[in-house]
C-alpha positions as CSV (number, residue, x, y, z in Angstrom):
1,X,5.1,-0.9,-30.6
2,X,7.2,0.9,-28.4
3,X,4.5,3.3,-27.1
4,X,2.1,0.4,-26.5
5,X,5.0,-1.3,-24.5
6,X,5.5,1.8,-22.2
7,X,1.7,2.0,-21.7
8,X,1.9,-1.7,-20.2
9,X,4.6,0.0,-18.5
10,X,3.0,2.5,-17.2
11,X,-0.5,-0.1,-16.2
12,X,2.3,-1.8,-13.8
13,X,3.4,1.1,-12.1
14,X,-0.3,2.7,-11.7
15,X,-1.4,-0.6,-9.9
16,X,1.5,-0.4,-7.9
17,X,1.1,3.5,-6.7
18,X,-2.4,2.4,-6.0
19,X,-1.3,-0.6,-3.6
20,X,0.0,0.8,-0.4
21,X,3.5,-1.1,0.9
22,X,4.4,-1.3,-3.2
23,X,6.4,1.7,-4.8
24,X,5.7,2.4,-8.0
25,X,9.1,3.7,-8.2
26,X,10.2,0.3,-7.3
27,X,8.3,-1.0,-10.4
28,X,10.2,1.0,-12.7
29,X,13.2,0.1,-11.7
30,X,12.6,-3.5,-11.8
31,X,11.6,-2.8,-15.9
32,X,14.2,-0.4,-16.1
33,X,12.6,2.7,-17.2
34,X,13.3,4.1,-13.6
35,X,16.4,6.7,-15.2
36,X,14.5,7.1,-18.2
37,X,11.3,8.1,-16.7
38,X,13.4,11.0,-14.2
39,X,15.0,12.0,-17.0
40,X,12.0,12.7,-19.3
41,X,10.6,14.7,-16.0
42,X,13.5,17.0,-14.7
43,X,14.2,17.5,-18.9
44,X,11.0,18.1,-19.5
45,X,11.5,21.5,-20.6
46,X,14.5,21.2,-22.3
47,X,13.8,18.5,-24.5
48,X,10.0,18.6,-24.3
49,X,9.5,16.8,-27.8
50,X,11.6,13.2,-26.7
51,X,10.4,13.6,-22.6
52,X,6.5,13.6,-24.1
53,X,7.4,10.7,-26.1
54,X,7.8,8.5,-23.3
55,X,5.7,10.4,-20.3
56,X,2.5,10.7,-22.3
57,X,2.2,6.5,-22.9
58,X,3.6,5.8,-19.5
59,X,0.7,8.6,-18.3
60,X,-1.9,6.8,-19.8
61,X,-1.1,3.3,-18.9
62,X,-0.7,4.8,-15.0
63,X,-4.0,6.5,-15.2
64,X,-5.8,3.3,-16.7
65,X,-4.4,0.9,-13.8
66,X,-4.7,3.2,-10.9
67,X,-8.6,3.3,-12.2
68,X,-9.1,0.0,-12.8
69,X,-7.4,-1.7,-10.0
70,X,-8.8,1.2,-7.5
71,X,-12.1,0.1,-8.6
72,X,-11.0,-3.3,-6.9
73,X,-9.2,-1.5,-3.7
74,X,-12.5,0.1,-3.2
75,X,-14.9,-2.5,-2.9
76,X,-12.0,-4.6,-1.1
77,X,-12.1,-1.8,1.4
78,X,-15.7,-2.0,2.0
79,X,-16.8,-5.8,2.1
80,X,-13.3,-7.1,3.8
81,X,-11.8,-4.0,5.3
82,X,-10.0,-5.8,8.2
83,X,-8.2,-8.6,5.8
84,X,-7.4,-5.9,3.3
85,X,-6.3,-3.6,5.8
86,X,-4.1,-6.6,7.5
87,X,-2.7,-7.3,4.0
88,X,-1.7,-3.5,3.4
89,X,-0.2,-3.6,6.9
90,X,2.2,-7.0,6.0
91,X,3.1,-5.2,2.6
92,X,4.1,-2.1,4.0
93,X,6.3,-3.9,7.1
94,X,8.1,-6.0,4.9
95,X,10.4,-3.0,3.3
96,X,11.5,-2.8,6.9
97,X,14.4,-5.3,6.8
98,X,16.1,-3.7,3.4
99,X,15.2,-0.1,4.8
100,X,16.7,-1.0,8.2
101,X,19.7,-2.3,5.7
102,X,19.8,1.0,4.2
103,X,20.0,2.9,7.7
104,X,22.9,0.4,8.8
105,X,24.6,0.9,5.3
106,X,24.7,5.0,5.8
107,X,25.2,5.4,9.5
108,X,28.3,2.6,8.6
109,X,30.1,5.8,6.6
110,X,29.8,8.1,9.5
111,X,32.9,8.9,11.4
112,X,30.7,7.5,14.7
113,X,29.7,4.4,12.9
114,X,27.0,4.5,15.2
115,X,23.3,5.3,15.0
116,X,23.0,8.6,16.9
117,X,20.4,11.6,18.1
118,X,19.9,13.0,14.5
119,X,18.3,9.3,13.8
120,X,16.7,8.7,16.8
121,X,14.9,12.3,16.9
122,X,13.9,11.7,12.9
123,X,12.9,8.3,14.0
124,X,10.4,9.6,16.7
125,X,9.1,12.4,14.9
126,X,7.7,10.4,11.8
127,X,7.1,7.8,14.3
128,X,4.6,10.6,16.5
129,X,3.5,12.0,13.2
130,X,2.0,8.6,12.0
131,X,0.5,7.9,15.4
132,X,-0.7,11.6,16.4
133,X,-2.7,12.5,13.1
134,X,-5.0,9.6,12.7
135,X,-5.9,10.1,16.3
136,X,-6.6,13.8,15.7
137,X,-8.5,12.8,12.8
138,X,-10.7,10.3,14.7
139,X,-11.8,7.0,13.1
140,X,-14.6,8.2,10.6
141,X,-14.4,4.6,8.6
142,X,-12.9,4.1,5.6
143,X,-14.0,7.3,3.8
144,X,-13.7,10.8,4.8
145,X,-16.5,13.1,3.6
146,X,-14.9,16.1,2.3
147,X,-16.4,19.8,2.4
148,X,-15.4,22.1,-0.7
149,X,-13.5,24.9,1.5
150,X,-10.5,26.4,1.4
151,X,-9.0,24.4,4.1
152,X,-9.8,21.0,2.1
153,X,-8.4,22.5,-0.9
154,X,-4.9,23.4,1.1
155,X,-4.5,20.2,2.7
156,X,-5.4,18.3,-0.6
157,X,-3.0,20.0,-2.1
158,X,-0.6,19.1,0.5
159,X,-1.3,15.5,0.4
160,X,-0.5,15.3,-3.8
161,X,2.7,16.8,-2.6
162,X,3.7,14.3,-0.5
163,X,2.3,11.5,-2.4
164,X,4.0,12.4,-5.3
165,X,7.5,12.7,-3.6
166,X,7.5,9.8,-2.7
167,X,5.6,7.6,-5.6
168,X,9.2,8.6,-7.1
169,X,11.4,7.1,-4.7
170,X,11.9,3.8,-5.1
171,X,11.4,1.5,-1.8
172,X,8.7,4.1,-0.8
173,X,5.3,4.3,-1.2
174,X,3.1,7.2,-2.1
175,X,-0.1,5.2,-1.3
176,X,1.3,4.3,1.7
177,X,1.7,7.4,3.1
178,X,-1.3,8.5,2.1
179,X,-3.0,5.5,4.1
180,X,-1.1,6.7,6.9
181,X,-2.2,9.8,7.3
182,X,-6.0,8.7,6.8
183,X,-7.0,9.9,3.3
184,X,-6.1,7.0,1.1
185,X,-9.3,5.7,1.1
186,X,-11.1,9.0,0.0
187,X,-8.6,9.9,-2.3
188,X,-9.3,5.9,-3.7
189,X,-13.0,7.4,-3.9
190,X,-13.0,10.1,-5.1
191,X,-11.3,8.3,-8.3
192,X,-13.2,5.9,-8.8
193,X,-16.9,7.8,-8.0
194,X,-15.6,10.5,-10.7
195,X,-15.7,7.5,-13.2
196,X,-18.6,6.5,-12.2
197,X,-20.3,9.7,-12.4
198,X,-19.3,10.1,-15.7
199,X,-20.6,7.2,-16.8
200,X,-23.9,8.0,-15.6
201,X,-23.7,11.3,-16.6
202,X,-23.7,12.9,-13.6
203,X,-22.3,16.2,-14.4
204,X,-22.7,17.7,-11.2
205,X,-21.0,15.4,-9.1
206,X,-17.9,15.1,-11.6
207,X,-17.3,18.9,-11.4
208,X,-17.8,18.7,-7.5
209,X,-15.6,15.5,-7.2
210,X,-12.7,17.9,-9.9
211,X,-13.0,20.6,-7.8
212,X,-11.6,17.9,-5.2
213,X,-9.2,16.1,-7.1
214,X,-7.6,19.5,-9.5
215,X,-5.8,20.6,-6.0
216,X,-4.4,17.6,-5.4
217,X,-3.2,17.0,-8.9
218,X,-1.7,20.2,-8.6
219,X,0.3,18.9,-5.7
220,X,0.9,15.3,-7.5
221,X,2.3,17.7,-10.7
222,X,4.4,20.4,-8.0
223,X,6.3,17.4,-6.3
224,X,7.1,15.4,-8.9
225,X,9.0,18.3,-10.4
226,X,10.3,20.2,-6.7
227,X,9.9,18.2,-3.6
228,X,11.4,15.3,-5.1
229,X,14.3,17.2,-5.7
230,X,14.2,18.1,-2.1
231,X,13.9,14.2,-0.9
232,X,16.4,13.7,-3.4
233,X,18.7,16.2,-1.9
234,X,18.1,14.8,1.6
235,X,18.9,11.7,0.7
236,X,22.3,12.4,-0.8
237,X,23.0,15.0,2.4
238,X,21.4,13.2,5.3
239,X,20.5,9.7,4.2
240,X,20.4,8.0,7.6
241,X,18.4,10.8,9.1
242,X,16.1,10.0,5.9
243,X,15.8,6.4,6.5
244,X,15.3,7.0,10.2
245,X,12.2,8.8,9.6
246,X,10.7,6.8,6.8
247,X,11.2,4.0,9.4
248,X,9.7,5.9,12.5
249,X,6.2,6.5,9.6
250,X,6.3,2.8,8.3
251,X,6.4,1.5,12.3
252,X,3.4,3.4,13.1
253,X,1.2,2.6,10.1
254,X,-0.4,-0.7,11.8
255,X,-1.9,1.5,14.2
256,X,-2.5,4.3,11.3
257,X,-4.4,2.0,9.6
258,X,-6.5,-0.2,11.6
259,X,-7.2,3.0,13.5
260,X,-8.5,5.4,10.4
261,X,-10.3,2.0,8.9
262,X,-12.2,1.7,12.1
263,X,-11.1,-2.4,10.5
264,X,-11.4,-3.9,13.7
265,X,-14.8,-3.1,15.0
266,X,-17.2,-6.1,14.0
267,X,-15.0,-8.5,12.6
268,X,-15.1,-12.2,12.1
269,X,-12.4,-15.0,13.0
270,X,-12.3,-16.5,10.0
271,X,-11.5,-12.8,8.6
272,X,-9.3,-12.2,11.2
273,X,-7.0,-15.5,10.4
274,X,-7.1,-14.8,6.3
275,X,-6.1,-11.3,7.1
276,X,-3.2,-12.2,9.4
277,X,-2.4,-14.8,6.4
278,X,-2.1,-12.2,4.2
279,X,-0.2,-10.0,5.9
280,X,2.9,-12.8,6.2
281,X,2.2,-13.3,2.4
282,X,2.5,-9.8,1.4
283,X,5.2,-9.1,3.9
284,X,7.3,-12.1,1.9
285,X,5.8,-10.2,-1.2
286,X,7.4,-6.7,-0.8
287,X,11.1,-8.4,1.1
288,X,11.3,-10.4,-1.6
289,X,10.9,-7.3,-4.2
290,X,13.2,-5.3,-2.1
291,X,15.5,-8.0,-1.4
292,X,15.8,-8.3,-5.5
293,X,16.2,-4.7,-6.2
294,X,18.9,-4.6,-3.9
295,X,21.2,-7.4,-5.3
């Protein structure tokens, strides 16, 4: 029974790393397995047996929601890409008032008491990171087409690292990020297509498609176990620095998104106005979750 409860569990937080502006880390905290499940991972290796116990049902239940609910995402992303993008875009700037909270909170314990250079500076730089990469990028639509090269395979890599950091933070979302910096959608693909593939028994395009997705697993696996600590550590040493920047990424991720979505060329009114809906709807969604976590 209580395996079968943890894979619910685990369903939960898999739909909410795949919904960008929700953190799965959140999630677990709210059904308060949050301790448990960083426990079971920095112990993993000292008390392997009990850490598999409850990673291995949690595992499952995350892999079956982030495929099922990405299969969702995906065609949401295709036939309504404005209003879905608009709803991402109100679920992600509704953390803003408990993470602006959290900056008041820690620059309140400096000797200052004021917000000074060290936030403003983190504060740009996220802020020019989330603005300056997409337009590198170029809008190219929802989905990227990636090459097998070694270059894919580095920056692949790269994003499971900073996906996976923050998946475990609660408040922050890995999904997000990855939306930010213009790969969500391909990552979201490449997912779901590799399911589809084998279903069809396409063998060729699910070892092309692995060769894609075993890099950035790689990076998921690698920062859940080191950069988190790093985060972690960053958090306890410079925590309004921390929040500074997180706020500088989440500010420019309207632009990020509509931008590497291409969402606002040939759009309707009527999918304008639902998509602006949803945006104060899931902006009320994620304040409301934040709000909670924080009483």
């Amino acid at each position: 029974m209580k395996a079968l409860l943890d894979i619910l569990r685990g369903i939960v937080i898999g739909i909410a790393n795949v919904i960008p502006g929700v953190s799965g880390g959140t999630m677990a905290v709210s059904m308060g397995i949050y301790d448990k499940l960083i426990s079971a991972v920095t112990g993993l290796f000292k008390h392997f047996k009990d850490s598999m116990k409850l990673l291995i049902p949690l595992g499952i239940g995350m892999g079956i929601g982030i495929v099922g609910f990405g299969f969702l995402l995906e065609y949401l992303l295709e036939a309504h890409v404005l209003a879905t993008c608009l709803t991402f875009v109100g679920l992600i700037l509704g953390g803003l008032p408990i993470l602006w909270m959290n900056l008041q909170r820690n620059v309140a314990k400096k000797p200052s008491h004021r917000i000074g250079a060290g936030e403003i500076i983190s504060f740009l730089v996220l802020l020019a990171v989330g603005v300056g990469l997409p337009l590198l990028q170029g809008s190219e639509g929802a989905v990227k087409t990636l090459t097998l090269n070694p270059g894919t395979v580095v920056v692949l890599f790269l994003l499971g690292l900073i996906a996976s950091a923050t998946m475990v933070i609660p408040g922050v979302s890995g999904s997000m990020v990855l939306m930010v910096l213009g790969y969500y959608s391909t990552i979201l693909s490449l997912v779901t297509g590799t399911v589809t593939m084998l279903k069809d028994l396409d063998l060729g395009g699910v070892v092309h498609n692995c060769m894609l997705l075993i890099p950035f697993g790689v990076g998921v696996v690698l920062g859940i176990f080191l950069i988190a600590k790093i985060i972690e550590y960053l958090f306890q040493r410079f925590p309004s620095q921390t929040f500074a920047a997180i706020i500088g990424l989440i500010v420019s991720s309207p632009f990020a998104i509509l931008y590497s979505a291409d969402a606002l060329s040939g759009f309707s009114v009527v999918e304008l106005v639902v998509g602006l809906v949803l945006a104060v709807l899931g902006a009320w969604v994620t304040w409301l979750m934040g709000s909670k976590e924080e009483a």
